[in-house]
ChimeraX commands (.cxc) that place a marker at each C-alpha (Angstrom):
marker #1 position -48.69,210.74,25.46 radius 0.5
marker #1 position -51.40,210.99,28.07 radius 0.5
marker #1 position -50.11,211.73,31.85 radius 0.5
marker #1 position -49.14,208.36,33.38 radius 0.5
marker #1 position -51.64,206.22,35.35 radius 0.5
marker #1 position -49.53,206.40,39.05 radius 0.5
marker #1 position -51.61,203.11,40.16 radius 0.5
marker #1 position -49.36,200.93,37.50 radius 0.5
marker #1 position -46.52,203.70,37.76 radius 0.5
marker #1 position -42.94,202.10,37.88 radius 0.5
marker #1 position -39.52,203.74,38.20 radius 0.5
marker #1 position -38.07,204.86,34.88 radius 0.5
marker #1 position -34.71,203.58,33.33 radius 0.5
marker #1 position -31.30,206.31,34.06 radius 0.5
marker #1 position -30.53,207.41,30.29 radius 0.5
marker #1 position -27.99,205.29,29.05 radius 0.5
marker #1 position -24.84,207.04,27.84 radius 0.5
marker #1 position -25.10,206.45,24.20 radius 0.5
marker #1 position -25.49,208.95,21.10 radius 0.5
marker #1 position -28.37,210.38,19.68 radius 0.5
marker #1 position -28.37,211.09,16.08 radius 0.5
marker #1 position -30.59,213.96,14.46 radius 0.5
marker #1 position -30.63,216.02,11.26 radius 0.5
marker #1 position -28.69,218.51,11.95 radius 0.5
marker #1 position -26.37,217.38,14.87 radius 0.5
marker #1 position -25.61,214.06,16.57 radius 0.5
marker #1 position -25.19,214.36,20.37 radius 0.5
marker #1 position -22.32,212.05,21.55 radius 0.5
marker #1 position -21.75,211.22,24.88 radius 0.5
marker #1 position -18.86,214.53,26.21 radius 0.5
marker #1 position -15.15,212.50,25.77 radius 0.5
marker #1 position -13.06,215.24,26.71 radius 0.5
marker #1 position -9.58,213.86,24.80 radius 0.5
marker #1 position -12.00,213.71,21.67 radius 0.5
marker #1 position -13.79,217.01,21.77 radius 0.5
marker #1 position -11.51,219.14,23.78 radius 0.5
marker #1 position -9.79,220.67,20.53 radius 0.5
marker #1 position -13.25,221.71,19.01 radius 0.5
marker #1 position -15.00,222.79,22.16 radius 0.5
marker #1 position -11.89,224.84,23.17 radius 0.5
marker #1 position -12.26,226.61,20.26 radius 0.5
marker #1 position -16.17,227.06,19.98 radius 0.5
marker #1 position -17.12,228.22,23.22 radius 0.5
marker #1 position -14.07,230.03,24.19 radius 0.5
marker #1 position -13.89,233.72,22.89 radius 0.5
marker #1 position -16.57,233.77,20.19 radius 0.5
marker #1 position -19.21,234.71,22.26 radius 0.5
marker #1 position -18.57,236.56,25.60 radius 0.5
marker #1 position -21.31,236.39,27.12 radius 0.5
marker #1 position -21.58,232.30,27.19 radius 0.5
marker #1 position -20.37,232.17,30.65 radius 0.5
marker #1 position -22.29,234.97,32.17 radius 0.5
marker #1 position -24.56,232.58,33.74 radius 0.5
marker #1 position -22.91,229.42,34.40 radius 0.5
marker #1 position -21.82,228.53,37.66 radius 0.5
marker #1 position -17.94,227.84,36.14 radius 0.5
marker #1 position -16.08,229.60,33.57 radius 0.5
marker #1 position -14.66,231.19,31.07 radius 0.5
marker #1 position -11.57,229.83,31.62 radius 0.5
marker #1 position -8.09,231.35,30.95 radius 0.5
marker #1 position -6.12,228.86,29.65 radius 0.5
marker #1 position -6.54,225.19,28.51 radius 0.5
marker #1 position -5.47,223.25,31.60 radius 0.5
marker #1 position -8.80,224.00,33.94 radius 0.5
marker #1 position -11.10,224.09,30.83 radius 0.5
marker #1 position -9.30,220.33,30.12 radius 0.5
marker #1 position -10.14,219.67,33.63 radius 0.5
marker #1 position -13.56,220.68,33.41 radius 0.5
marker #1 position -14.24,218.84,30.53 radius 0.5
marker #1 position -12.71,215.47,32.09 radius 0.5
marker #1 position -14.60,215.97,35.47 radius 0.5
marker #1 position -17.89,216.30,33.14 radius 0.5
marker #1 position -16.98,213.47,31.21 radius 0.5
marker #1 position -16.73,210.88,34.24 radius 0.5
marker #1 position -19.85,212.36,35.76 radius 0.5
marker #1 position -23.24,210.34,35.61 radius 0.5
marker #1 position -25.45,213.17,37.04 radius 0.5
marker #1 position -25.18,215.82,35.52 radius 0.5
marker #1 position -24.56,213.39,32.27 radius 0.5
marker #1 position -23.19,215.37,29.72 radius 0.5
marker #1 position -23.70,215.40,26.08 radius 0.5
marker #1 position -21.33,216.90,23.28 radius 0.5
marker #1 position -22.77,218.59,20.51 radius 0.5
marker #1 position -21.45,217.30,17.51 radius 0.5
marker #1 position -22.36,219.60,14.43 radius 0.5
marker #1 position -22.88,217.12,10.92 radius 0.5
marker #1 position -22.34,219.42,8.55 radius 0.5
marker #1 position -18.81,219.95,9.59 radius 0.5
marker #1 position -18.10,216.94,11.58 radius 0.5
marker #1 position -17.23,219.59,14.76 radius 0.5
marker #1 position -17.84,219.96,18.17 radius 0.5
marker #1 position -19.83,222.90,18.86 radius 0.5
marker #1 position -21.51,223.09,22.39 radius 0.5
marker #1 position -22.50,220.62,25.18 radius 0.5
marker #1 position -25.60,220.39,27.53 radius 0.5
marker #1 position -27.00,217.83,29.68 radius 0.5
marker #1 position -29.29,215.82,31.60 radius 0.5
marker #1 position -29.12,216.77,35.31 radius 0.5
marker #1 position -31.24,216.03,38.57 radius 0.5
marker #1 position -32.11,212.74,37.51 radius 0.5
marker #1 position -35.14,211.10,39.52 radius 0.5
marker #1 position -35.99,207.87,37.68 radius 0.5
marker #1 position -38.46,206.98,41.05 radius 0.5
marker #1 position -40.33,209.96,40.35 radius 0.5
marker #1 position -39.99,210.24,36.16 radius 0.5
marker #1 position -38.58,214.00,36.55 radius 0.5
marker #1 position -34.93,215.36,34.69 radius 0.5
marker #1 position -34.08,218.38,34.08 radius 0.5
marker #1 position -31.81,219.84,31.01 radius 0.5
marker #1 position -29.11,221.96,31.99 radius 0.5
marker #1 position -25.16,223.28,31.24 radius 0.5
marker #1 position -26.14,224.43,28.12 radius 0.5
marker #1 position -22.90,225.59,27.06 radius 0.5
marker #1 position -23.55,226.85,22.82 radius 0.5
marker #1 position -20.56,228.16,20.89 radius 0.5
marker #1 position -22.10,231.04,18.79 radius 0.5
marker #1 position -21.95,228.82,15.73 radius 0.5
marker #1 position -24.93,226.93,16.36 radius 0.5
marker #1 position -27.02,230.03,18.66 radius 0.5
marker #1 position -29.92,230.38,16.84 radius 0.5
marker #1 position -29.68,227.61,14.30 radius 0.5
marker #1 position -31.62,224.42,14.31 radius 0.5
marker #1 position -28.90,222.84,15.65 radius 0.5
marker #1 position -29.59,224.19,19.25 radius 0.5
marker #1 position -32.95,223.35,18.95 radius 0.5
marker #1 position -32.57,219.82,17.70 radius 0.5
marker #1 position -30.15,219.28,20.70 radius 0.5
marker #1 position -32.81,219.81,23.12 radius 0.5
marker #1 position -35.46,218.01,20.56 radius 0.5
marker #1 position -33.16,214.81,21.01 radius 0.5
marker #1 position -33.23,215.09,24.85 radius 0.5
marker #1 position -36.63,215.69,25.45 radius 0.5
marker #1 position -37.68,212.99,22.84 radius 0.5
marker #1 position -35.58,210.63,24.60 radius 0.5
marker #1 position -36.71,211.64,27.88 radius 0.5
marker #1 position -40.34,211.10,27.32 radius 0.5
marker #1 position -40.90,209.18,24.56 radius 0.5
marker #1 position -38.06,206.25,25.07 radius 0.5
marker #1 position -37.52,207.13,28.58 radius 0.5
marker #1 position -40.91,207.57,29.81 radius 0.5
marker #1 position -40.20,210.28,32.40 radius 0.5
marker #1 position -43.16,212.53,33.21 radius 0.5
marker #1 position -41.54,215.52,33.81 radius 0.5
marker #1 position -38.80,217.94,32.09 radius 0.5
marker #1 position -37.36,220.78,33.56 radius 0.5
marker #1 position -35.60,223.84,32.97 radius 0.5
marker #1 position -33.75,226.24,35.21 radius 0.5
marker #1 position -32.38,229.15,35.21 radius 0.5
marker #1 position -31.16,232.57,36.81 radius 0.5
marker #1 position -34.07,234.76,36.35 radius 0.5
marker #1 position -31.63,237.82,35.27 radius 0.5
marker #1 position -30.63,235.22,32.49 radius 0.5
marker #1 position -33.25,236.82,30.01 radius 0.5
marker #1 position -31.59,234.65,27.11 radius 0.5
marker #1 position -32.35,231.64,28.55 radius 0.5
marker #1 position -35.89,232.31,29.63 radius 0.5
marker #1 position -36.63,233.27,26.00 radius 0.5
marker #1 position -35.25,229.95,24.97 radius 0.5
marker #1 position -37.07,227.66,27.55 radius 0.5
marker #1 position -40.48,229.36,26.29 radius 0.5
marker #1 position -39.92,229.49,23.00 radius 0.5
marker #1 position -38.92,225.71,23.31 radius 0.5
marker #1 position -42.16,225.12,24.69 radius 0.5
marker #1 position -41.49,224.91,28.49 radius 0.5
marker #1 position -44.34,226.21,30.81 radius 0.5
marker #1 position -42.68,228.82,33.09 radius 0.5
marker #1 position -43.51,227.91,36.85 radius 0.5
marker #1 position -42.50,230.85,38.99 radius 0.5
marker #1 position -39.75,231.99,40.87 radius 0.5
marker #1 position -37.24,230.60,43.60 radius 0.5
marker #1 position -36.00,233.98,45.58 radius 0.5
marker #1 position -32.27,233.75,46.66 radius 0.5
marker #1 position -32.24,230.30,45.63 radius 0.5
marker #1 position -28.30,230.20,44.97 radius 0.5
marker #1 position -25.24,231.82,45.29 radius 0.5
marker #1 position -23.70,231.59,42.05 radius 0.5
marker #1 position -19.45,233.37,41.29 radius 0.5
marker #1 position -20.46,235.39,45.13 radius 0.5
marker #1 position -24.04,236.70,43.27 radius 0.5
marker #1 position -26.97,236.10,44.55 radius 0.5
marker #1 position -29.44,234.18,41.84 radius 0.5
marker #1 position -32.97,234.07,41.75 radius 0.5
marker #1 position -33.97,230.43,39.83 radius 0.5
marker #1 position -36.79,230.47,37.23 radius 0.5
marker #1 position -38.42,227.67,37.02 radius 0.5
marker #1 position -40.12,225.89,33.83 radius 0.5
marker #1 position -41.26,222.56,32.80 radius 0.5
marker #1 position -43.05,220.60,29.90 radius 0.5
marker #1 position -44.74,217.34,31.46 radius 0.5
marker #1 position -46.05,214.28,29.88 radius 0.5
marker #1 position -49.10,215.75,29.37 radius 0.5
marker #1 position -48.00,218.65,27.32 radius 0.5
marker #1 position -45.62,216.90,25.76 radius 0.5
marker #1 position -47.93,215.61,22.79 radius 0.5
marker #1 position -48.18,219.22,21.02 radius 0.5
marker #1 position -44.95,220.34,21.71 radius 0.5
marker #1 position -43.01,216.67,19.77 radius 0.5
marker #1 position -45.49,217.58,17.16 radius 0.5
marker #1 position -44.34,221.15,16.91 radius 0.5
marker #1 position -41.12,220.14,17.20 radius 0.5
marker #1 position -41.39,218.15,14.18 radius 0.5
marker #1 position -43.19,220.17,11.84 radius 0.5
marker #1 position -39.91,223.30,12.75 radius 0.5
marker #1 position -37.28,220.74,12.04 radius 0.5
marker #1 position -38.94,219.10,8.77 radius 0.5
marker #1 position -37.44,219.99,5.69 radius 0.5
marker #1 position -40.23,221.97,4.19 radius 0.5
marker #1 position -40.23,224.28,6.76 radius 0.5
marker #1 position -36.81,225.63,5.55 radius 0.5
marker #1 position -35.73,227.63,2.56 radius 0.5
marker #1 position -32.79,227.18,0.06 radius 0.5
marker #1 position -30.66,229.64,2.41 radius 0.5
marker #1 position -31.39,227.34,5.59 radius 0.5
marker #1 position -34.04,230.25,6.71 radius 0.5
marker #1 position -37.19,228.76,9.14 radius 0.5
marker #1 position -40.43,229.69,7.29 radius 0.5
marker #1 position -42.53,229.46,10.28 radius 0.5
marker #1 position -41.31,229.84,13.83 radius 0.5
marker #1 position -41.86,227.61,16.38 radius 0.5
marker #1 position -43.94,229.57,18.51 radius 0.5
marker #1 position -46.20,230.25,15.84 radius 0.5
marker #1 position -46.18,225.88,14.81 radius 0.5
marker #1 position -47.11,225.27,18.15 radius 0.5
marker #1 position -49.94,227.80,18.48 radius 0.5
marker link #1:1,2 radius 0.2
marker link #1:2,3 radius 0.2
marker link #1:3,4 radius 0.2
marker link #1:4,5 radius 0.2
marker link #1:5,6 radius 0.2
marker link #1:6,7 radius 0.2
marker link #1:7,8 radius 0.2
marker link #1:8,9 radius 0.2
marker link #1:9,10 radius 0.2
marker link #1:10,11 radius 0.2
marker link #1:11,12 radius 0.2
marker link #1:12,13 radius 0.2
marker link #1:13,14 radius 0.2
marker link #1:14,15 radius 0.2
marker link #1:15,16 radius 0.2
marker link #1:16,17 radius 0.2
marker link #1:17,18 radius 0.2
marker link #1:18,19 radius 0.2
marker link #1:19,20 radius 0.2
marker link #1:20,21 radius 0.2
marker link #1:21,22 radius 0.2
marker link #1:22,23 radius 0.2
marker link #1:23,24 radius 0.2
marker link #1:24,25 radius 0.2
marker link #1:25,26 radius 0.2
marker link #1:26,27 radius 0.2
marker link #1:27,28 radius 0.2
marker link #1:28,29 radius 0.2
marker link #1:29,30 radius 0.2
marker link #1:30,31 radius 0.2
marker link #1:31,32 radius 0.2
marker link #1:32,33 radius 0.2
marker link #1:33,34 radius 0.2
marker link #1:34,35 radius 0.2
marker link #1:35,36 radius 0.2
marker link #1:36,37 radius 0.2
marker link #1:37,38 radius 0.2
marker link #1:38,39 radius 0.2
marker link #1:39,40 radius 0.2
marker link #1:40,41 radius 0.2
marker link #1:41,42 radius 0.2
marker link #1:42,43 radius 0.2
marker link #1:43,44 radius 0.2
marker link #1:44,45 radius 0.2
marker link #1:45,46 radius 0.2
marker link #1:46,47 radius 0.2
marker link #1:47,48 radius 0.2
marker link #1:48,49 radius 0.2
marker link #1:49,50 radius 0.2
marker link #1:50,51 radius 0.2
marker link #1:51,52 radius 0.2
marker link #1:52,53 radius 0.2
marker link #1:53,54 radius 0.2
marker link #1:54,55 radius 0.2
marker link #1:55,56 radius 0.2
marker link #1:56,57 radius 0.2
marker link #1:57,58 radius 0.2
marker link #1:58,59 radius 0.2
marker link #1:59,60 radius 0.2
marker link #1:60,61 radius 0.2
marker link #1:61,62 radius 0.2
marker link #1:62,63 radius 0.2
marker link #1:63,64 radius 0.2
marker link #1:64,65 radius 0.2
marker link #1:65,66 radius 0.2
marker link #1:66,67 radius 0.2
marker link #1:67,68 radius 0.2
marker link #1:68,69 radius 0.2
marker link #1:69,70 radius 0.2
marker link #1:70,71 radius 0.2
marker link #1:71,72 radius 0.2
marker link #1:72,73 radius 0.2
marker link #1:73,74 radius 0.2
marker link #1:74,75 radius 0.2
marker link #1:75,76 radius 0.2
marker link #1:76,77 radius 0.2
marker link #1:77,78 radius 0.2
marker link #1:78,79 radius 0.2
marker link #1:79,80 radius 0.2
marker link #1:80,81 radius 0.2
marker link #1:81,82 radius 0.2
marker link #1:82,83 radius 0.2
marker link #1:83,84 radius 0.2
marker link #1:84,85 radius 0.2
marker link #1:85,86 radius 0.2
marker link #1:86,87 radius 0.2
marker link #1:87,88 radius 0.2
marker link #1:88,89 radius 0.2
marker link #1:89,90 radius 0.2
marker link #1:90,91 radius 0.2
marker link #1:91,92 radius 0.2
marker link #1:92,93 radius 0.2
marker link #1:93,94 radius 0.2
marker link #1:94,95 radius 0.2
marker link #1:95,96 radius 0.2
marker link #1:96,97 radius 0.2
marker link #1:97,98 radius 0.2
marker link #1:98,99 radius 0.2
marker link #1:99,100 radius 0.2
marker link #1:100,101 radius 0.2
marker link #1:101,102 radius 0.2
marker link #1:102,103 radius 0.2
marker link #1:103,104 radius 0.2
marker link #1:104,105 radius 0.2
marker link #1:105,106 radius 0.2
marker link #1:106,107 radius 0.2
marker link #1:107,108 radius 0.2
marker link #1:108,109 radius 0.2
marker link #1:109,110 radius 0.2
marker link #1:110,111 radius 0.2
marker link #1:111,112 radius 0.2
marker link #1:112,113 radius 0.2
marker link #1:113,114 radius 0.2
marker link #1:114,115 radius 0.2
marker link #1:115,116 radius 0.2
marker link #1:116,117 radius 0.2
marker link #1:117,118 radius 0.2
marker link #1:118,119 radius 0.2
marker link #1:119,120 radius 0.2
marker link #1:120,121 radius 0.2
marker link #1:121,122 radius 0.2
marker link #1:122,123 radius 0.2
marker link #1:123,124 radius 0.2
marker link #1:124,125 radius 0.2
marker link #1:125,126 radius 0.2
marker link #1:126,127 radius 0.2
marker link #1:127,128 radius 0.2
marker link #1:128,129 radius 0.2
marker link #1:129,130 radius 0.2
marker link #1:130,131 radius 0.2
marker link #1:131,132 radius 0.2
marker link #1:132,133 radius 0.2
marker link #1:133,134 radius 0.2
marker link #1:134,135 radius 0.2
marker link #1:135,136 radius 0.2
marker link #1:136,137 radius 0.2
marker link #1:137,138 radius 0.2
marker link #1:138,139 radius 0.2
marker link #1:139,140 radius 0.2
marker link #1:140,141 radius 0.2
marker link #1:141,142 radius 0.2
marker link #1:142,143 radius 0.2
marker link #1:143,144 radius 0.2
marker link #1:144,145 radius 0.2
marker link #1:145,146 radius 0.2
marker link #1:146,147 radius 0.2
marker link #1:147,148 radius 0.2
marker link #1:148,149 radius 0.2
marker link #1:149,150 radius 0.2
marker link #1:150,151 radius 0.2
marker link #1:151,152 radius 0.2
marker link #1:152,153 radius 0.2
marker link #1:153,154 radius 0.2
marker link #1:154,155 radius 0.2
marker link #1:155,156 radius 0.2
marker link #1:156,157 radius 0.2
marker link #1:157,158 radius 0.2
marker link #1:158,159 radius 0.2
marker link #1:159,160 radius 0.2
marker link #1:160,161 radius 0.2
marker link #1:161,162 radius 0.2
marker link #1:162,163 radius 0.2
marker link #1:163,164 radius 0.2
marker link #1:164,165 radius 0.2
marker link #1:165,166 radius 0.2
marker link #1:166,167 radius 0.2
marker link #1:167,168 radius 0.2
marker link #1:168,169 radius 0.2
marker link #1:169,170 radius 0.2
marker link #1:170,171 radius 0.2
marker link #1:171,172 radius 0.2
marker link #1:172,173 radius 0.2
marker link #1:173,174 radius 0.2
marker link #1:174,175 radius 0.2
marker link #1:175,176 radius 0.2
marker link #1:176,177 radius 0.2
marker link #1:177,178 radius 0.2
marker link #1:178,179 radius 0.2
marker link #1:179,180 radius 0.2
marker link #1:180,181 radius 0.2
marker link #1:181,182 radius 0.2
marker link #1:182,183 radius 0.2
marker link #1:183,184 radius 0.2
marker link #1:184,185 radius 0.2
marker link #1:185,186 radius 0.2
marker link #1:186,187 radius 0.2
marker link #1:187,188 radius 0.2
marker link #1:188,189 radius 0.2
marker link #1:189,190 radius 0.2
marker link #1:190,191 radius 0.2
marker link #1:191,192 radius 0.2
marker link #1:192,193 radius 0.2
marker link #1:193,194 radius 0.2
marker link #1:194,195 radius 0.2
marker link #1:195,196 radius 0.2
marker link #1:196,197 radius 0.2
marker link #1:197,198 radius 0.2
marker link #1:198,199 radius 0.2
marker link #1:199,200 radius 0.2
marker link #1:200,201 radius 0.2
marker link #1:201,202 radius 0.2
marker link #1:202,203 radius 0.2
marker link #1:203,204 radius 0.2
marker link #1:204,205 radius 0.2
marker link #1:205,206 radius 0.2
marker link #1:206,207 radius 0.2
marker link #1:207,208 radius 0.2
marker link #1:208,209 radius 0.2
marker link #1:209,210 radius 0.2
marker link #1:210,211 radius 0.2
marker link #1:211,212 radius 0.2
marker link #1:212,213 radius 0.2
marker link #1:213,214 radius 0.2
marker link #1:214,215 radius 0.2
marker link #1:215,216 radius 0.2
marker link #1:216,217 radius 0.2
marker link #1:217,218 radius 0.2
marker link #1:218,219 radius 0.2
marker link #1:219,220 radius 0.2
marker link #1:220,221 radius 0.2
marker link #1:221,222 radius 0.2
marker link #1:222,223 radius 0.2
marker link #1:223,224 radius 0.2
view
């Protein structure tokens, strides 16, 4: 994809709440009565830290984390995705689109919210894969973005490792559970984006995983 010729430029479709099916995981529009049970259990308890971060959460019992789920559910922006793992037919995280500008061809990816059974598996990066590919390629947005709280050094591993260009910094940008949070800023554009599908695709192939389900090569070093 070359960067977009603004003389002809028009503005793009909203993304349509519909599933996207990978290899490893199949992201399903979030239906809180049909995940709840399986995101309940993934993301609360397995992984403290999960919620560090996020501007809700952890929650203490099932009624406000049902509530959560439901508000998420009926939203269209932030439009939220479950993670639905195929191996095991489970719910195992949810993320989503959010800050959608379909006059200027810019969304974001945000709410990230991984239960530790898919952290550092291809399943959590085929769940952004499917996002971005949508965005861009069937979309036709010319900008993704990522944000995050620049103390949030997990994250800003993640966004560059996934290929995201890191921008610079937004000083007391928010005020996040009474803390004050600094925003980092990253994006891949339609101009980038080119190298980083192809990386993308040579990581998630087949032949670039063992009999154990081990990565040969890592991303960073597919993309270059």
């Amino acid at each position: 994809m070359t960067p977009h010729d603004l003389n002809d430029w028009q503005p793009r479709p909203a993304p349509a709440r519909a599933p996207l099916p990978g290899r490893f995981v199949r992201l399903e529009p979030l239906d809180a009565a049909c995940h709840g049970d399986d995101l309940w259990h993934a993301l609360q308890g397995p992984d403290p830290a999960l919620w560090d971060y996020l501007a809700y959460g952890p929650f203490a019992s099932r009624e406000p984390f049902d509530a959560w789920l439901a508000g998420n559910a009926a939203s269209a922006d932030p439009l939220f995705y479950t993670v639905i793992d195929l191996a095991s037919g489970r719910a195992v995280g949810v993320l989503s689109y959010l800050r959608i500008a379909p006059k200027d061809g810019v969304i974001e990816i945000g709410h990230i919210a991984f239960g530790k059974a898919m952290q550092r598996t291809p399943c959590s990066t085929e769940a952004v894969w499917l996002l971005a590919r949508y965005a861009f390629d069937d979309l036709g947005y010319r900008r993704l973005e990522w944000k995050c709280n620049a103390q949030n050094a997990r994250s800003m591993r993640a966004a560059e490792r996934l290929g995201f260009s890191y921008e610079g910094l937004f000083r007391q940008h928010m005020i996040v559970k009474g803390a004050n949070r600094d925003t980092a800023w990253f994006s891949i554009i339609d101009g980038d984006w080119p190298a980083c599908r192809e990386a993308f695709e040579r990581w998630l192939a087949v032949d670039n995983f063992d009999g154990q389900g081990r990565q040969k090569r890592r991303l960073e070093e597919i993309r270059g």
